[in-house]
Backbone bond lengths (Angstrom), bond angles and torsions (degrees), N, CA, C in turn:
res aa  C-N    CA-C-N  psi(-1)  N-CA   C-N-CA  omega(-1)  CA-C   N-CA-C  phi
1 X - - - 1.452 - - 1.523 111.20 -
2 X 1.448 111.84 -50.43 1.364 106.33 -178.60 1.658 118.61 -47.50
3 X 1.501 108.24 -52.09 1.647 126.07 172.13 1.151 105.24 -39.67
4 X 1.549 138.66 -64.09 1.633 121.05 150.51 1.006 126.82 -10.86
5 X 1.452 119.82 -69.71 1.614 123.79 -161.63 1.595 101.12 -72.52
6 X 1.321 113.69 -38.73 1.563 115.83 -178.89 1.719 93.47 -59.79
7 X 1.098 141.25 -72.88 1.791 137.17 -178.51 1.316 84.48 -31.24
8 X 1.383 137.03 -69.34 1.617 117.34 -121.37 1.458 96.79 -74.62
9 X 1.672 104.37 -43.84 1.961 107.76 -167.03 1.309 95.36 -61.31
10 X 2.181 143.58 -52.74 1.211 108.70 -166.86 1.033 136.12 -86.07
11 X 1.742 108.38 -4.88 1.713 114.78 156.16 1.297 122.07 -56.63
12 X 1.767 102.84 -28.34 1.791 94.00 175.28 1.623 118.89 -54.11
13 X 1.504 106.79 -41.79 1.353 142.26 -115.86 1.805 73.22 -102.46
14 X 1.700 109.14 -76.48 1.499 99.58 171.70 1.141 128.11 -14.00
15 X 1.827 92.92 -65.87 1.765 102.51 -149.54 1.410 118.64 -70.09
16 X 1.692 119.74 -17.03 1.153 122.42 -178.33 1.715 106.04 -82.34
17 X 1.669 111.91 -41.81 1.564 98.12 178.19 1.973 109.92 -62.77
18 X 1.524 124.03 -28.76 1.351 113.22 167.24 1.380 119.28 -58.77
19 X 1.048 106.32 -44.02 1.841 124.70 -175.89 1.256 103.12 -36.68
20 X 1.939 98.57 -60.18 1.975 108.12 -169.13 1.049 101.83 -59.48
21 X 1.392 127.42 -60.37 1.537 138.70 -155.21 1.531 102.69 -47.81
22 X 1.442 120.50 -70.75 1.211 140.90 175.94 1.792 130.12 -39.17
23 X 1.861 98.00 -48.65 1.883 103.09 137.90 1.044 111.22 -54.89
24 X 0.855 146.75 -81.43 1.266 140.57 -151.60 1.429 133.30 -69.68
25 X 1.503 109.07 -0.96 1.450 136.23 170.57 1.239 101.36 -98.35
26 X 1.626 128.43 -29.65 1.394 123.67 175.88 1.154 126.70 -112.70
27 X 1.205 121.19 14.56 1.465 123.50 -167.77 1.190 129.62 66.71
28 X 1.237 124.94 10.79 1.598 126.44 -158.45 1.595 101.81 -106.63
29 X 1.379 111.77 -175.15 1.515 94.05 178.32 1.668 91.49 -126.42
30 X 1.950 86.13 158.93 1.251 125.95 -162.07 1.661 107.55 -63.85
31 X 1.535 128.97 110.30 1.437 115.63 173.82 1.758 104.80 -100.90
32 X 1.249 125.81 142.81 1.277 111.65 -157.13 1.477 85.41 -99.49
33 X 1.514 124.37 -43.11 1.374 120.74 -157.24 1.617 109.69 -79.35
34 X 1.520 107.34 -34.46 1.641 114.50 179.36 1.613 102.95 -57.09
35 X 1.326 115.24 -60.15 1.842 121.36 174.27 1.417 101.01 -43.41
36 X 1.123 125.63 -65.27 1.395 117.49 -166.18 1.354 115.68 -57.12
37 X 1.173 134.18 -47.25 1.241 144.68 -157.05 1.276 111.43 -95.45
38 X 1.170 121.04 -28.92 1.766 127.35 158.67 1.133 118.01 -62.34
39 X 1.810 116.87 -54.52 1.347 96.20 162.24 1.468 140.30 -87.78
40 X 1.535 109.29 8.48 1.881 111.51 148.73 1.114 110.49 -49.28
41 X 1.125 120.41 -48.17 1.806 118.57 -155.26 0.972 105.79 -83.45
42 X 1.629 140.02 -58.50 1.340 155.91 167.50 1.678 103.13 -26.62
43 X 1.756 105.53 -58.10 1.525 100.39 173.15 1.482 126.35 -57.24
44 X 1.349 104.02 -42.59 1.483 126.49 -164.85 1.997 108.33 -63.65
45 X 1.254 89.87 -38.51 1.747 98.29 174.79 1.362 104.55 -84.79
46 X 1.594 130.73 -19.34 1.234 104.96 -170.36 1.422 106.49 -90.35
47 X 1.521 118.31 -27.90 1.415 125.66 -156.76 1.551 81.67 -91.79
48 X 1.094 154.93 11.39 1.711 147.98 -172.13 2.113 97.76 -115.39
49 X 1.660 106.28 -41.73 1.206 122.22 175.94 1.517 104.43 -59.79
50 X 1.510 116.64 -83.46 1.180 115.56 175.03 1.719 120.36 -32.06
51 X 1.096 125.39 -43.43 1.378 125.73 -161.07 1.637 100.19 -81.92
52 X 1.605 112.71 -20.54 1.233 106.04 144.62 1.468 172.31 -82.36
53 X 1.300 88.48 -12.99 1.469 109.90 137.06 1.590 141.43 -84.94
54 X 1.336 114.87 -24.93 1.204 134.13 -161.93 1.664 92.76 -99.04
55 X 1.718 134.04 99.33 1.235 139.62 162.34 1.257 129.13 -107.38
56 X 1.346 122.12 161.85 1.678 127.76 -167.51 1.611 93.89 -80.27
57 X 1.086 105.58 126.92 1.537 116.76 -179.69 1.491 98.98 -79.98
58 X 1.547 127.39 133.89 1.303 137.62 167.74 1.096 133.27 -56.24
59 X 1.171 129.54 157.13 1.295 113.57 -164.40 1.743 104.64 -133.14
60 X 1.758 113.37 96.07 1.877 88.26 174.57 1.239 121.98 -79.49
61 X 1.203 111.61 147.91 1.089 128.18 -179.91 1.884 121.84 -109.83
């Protein structure tokens, strides 16, 4: 659960410094909540995707 919350805060955290950068490279204006929240989710599915394919290889013993 925590590993969730860790994705969600630095996708917030990302998506708003891409968000600014990206207004401001295009002239458009800055949405704080659309940036943020696009890239929660975007993170949140990728790091949930990956972790589904990507497994701890076994070990015999």
């Amino acid at each position: 659960m925590s590993k969730q919350l860790t994705i969600l805060f630095w996708g917030f955290i990302y998506g708003e410094v891409i968000g600014y950068i990206s207004s401001a490279l295009s002239g458009t204006e800055f949405s704080v909540v659309s940036s943020g929240l696009t890239a929660m989710i975007v993170g949140f599915i990728a790091i949930n995707a990956l972790s589904f394919f990507v497994k701890t290889p076994k070990t015999n013993k």
